[in-house]
C-alpha positions in Angstrom: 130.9 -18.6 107.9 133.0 -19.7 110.5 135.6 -21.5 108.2 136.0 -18.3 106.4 136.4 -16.1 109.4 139.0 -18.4 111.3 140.6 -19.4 107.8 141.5 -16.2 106.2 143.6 -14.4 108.1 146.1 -17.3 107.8 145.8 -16.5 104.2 147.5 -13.0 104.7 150.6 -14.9 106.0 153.3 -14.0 103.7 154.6 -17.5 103.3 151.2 -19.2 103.4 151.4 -19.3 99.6 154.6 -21.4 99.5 153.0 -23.5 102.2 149.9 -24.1 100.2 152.4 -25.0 96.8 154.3 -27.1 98.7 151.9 -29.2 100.7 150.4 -30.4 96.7 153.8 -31.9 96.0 154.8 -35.3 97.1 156.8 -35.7 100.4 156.2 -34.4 103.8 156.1 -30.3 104.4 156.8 -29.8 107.7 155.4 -26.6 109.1 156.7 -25.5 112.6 155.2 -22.8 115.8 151.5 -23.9 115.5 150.1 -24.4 118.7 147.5 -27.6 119.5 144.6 -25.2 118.9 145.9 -23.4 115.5 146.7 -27.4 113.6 143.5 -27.7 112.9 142.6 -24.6 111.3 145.9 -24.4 109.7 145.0 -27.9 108.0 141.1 -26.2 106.8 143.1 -22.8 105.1 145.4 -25.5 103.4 143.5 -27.8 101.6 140.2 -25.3 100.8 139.2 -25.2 97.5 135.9 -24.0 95.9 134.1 -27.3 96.4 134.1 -29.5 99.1 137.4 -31.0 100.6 138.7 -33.9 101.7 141.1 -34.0 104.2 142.8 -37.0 106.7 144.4 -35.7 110.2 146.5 -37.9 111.9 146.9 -37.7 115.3 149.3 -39.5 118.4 145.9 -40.5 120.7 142.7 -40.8 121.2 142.2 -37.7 123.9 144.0 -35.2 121.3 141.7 -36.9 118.2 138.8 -36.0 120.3 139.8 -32.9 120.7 140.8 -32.2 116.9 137.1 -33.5 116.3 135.8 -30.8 118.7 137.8 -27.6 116.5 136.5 -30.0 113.3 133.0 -29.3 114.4 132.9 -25.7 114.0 133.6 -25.9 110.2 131.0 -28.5 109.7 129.4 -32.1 110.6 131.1 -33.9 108.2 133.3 -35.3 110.0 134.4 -38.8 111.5 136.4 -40.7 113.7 138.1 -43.6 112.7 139.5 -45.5 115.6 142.2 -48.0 116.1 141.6 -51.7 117.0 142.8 -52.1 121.1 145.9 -54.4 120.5 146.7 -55.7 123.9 143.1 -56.7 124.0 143.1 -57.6 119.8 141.6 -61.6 120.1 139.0 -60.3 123.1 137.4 -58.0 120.5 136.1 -56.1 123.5 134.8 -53.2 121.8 132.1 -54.4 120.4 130.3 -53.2 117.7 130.7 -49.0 118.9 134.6 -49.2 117.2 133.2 -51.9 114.0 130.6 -48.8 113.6 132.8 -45.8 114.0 135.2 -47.1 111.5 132.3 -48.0 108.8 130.7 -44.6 109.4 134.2 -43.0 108.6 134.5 -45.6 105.2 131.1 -45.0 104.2 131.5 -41.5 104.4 134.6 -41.5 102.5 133.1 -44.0 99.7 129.9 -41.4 99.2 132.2 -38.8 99.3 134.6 -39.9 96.5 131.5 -40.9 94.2 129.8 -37.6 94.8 133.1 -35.4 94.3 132.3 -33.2 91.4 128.9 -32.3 93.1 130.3 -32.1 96.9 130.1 -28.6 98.4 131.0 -30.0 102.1 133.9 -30.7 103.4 134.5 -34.4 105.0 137.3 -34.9 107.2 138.2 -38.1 108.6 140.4 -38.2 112.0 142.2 -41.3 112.9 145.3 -42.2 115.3 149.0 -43.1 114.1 148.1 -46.5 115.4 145.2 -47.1 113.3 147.5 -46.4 109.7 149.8 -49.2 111.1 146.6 -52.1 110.9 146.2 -54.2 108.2 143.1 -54.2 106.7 141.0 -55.9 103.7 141.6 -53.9 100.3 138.9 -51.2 99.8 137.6 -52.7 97.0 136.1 -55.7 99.0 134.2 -53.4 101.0 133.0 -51.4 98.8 132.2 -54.2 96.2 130.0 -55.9 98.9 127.5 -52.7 99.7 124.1 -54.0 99.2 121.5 -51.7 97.4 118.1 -52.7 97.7 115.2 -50.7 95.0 112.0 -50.7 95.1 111.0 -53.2 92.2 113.9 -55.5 92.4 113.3 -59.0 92.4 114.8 -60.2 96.0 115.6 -64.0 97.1 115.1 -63.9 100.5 117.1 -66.6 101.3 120.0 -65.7 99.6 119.6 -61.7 101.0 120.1 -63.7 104.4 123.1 -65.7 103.4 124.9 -62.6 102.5 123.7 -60.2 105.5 125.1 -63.3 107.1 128.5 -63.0 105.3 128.7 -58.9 105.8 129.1 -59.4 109.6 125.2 -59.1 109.6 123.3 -61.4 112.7 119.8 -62.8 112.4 117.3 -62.4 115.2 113.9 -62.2 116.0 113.6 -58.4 115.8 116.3 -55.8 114.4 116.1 -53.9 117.4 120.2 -53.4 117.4 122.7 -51.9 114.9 124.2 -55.1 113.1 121.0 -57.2 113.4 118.3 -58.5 110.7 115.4 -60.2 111.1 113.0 -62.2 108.4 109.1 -62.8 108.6 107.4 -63.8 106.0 107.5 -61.3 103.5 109.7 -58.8 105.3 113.1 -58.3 106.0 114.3 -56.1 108.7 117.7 -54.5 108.0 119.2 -52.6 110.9 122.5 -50.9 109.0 125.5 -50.7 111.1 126.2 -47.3 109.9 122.8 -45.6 109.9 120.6 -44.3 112.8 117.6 -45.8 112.3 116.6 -49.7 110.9 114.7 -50.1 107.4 111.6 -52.7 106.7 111.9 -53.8 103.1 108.2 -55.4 102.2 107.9 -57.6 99.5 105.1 -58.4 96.9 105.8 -62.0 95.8 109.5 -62.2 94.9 109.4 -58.2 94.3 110.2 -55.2 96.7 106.9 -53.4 97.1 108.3 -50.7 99.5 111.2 -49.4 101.5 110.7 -47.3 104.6 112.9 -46.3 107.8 111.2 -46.7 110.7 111.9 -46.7 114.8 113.4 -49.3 116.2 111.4 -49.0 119.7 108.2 -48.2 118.7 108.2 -49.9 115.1 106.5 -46.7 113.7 107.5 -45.6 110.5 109.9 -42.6 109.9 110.0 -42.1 105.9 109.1 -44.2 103.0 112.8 -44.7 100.5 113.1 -45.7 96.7 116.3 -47.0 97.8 118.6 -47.7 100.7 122.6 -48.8 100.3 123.6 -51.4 103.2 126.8 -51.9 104.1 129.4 -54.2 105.8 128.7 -54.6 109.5 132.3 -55.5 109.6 135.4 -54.5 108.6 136.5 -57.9 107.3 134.1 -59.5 104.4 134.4 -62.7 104.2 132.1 -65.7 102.1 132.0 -69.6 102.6 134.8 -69.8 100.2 137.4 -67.4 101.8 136.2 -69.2 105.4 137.2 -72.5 103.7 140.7 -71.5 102.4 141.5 -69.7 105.5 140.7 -72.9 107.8 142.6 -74.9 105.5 145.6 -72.5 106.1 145.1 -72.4 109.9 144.9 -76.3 110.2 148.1 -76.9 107.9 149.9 -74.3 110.6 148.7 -75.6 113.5 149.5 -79.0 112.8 152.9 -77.9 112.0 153.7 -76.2 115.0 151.8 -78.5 117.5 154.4 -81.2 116.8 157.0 -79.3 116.5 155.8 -78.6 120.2 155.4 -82.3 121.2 158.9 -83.3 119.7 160.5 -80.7 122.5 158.1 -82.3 124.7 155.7 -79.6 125.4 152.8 -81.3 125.1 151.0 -78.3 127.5 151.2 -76.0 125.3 150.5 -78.3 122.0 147.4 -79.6 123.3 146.7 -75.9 124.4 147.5 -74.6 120.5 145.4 -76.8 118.8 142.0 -76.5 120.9 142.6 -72.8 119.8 143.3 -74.3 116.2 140.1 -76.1 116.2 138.0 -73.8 118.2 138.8 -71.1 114.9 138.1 -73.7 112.7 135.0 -74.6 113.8 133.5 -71.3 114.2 134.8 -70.8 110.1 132.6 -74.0 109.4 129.3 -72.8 111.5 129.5 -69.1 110.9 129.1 -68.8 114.4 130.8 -65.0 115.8 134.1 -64.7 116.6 136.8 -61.9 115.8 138.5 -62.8 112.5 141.0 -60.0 112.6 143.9 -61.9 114.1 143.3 -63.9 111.0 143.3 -61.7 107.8 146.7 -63.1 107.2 144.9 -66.7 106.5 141.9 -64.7 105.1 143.2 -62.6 102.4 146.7 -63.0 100.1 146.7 -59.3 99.9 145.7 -56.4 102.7 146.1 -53.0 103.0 145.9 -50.0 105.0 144.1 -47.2 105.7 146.2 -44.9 103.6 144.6 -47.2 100.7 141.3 -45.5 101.2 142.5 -42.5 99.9 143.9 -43.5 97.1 143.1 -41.8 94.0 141.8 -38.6 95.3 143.4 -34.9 96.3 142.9 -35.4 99.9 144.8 -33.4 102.3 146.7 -35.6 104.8 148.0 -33.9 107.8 150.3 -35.3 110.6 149.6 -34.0 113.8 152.7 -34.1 116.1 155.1 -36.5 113.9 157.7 -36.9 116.9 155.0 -38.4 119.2 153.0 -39.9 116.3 157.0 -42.1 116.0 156.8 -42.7 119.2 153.6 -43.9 119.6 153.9 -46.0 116.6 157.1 -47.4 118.5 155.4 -48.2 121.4 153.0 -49.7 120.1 155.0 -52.3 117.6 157.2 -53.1 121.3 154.4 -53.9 123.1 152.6 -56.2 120.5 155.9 -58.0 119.9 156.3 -58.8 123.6 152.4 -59.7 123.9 152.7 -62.3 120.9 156.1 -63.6 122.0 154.8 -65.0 125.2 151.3 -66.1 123.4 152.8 -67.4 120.7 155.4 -69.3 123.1 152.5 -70.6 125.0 150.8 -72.5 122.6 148.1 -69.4 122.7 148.8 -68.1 119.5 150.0 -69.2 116.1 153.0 -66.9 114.9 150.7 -65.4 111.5 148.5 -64.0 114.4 150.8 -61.7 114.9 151.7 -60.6 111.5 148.4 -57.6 111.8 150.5 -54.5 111.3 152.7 -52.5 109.9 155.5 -51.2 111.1 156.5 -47.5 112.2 159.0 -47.2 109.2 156.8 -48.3 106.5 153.7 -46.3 107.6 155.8 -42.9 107.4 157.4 -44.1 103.7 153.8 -44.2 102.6 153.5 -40.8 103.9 156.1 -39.6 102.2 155.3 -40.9 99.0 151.9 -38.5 99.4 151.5 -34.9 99.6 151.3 -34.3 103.2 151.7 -31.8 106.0 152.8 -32.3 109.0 152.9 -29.8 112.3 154.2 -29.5 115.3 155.3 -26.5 118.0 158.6 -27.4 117.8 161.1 -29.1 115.5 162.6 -32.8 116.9 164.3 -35.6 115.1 162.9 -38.3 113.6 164.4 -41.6 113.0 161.6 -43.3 110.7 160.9 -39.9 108.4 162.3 -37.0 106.6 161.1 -33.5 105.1 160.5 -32.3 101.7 159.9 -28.8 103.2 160.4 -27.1 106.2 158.0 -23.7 107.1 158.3 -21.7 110.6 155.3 -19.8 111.8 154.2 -17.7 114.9 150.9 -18.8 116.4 149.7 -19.1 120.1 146.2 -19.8 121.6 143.5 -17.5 122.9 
């Protein structure tokens, strides 16, 4: 009853009302004089409804996301981070699996939730970073049209269950002992889900599923015996021997192009430097073998989209914490990728596509303003890249 507690009183407000009408119609209410603290309730009295709520809060970092998730907390557990890719370190993929997870968590979660809507009494909110609605990312529909349900009873091809844990970002080992991994003896499949806590051990009966369970990855004892059990993507870009094939077709047509463009100006450095990186891509697009695709999913896919895309179709609250420094981190941002690329690009590092992986600024607030959506801030600045529907002043302050 927390919610209710903290929530109402901003109820009594004599504008809040207006401010509730106005953040359902399209175009950006801007609400100023809520402190850091008060956003975040103000966002839960906004978008409440009898049943559970959906609700997207976009922040200007990381530190102030984790804090927004800490105030989220004490309205319910339902709720998840979605982080942004590391730019200056984008081809490294240095992250690992931690950021892959955290942003499948947050799409699973909002995939369940939108199935589930007319029986959902909990709220889910989903924090994310300015930086994170600039990516480009593969249309929600190829995720969730690649979620793989296993029942007890189903005929199951082992061989061709591999193949596409293979092709969801899935890698075979010996033993699933690690979020991401799958293993295959005999008649059993281990399936370690990328978004779930524990590993599952699917058993088979001939060509048949005879049973489902969850079970500990360090002691291999089981946890609870399932009818059913949903696996999805352990990445964030699904991708099958066809789309590999296209995409290195594309890539070695570029590179091709662009390495004698470099050898006519007599660079033959960088050249020879560009296409080992061409064939290096290549070749890992032949064998399968790991690598990060996402500076690719301009050769991948003929259409992307963002993260706004995700909520499509449903009443979600969106919510824009800070917009002046959310604009200025998105600046920042599109500067220092441009300069990165321009020097990679220039030496032979880097095909030009590479760089085509976000957004910019401008475009990411024009979706925005073509949604319902509240933003809030303490004060009232100028914005090059946006403009108001509404404008609301409040008093709050911390305690």
């Amino acid at each position: 009853m927390i919610k209710q507690s903290v929530t109402e009183p901003l109820k009594e407000l004599g504008i809040f009302d207006d401010l509730k009408r106005a953040s359902k119609r399209k175009g950006i209410t801007h609400i100023t004089g809520l402190t850091d603290t008060v956003r975040p309730v103000f966002s839960y009295a906004l978008s409440s409804n009898d049943k559970g709520n959906l609700r997207m809060f976009i922040t200007y970092d990381e530190i102030r996301a984790k804090e927004i998730m800490d105030i989220c907390s004490l309205f319910g557990k339902n709720n998840y981070y979605f982080p942004p890719r590391d730019m200056m370190f984008y081809q490294a993929d240095l992250s690992g699996n931690l950021l892959i997870q955290r942003r499948m968590q947050a799409i699973k979660a909002l995939n369940e939730w939108k199935e589930e809507k007319d029986d959902k009494t909990e709220d889910l909110t989903v924090v994310t970073t300015f930086d994170a609605l600039m990516e480009k990312m593969v249309r929600p529909d190829l995720i969730y049209g690649n979620v793989i349900t296993f029942r007890v009873g189903d005929v199951l091809d082992i061989d061709e269950t591999a193949r596409r844990l293979t092709d969801l970002g899935y890698e075979r080992e010996s033993e699933a002992e690690e979020a991401g991994k799958f293993a295959v003896r005999g008649g059993i499949i281990d399936i370690y889900p990328l978004t779930e806590e524990n590993p599952v051990r699917i058993e088979l009966w001939g060509d048949e599923i005879d049973s489902i369970r969850e079970f500990d990855a360090m002691s291999q004892r089981s946890i609870e015996q399932i009818k059913e059990t949903a696996i999805y993507p352990a990445t964030d870009l699904i991708t099958d021997s066809d789309i590999r094939l296209r995409a290195k077709v594309r890539i070695e047509e570029e590179g091709k192009k662009i390495a004698e463009k470099l050898r006519k100006a007599m660079r033959t450095e960088e050249a020879y430097r560009l296409k080992t990186h061409v064939d290096g891509v290549c070749e890992s697009l032949v064998e399968h073998t790991a690598i990060n695709l996402s500076p690719f999913i301009g050769y991948l896919y003929d259409h992307t989209a963002t993260l706004l895309d995700y909520f499509a179709g449903t009443d979600a609250g969106i919510f824009i914490d800070e917009p002046s420094r959310c604009e200025e981190k998105g600046h920042v941002v599109e500067k220092e990728w441009s300069e990165s690329c321009i020097h990679r690009i220039d030496g032979g590092y880097m095909m030009p596509k590479e760089a085509d992986v976000l957004c910019d600024t401008k475009s990411v607030f024009a979706g925005l303003m073509d949604l319902p959506a509240v933003s809030m801030s303490m004060i009232n600045l100028h914005h090059e890249d946006h403009v108001y529907e509404n404008e609301f002043s409040v008093s709050s302050r911390s305690i």
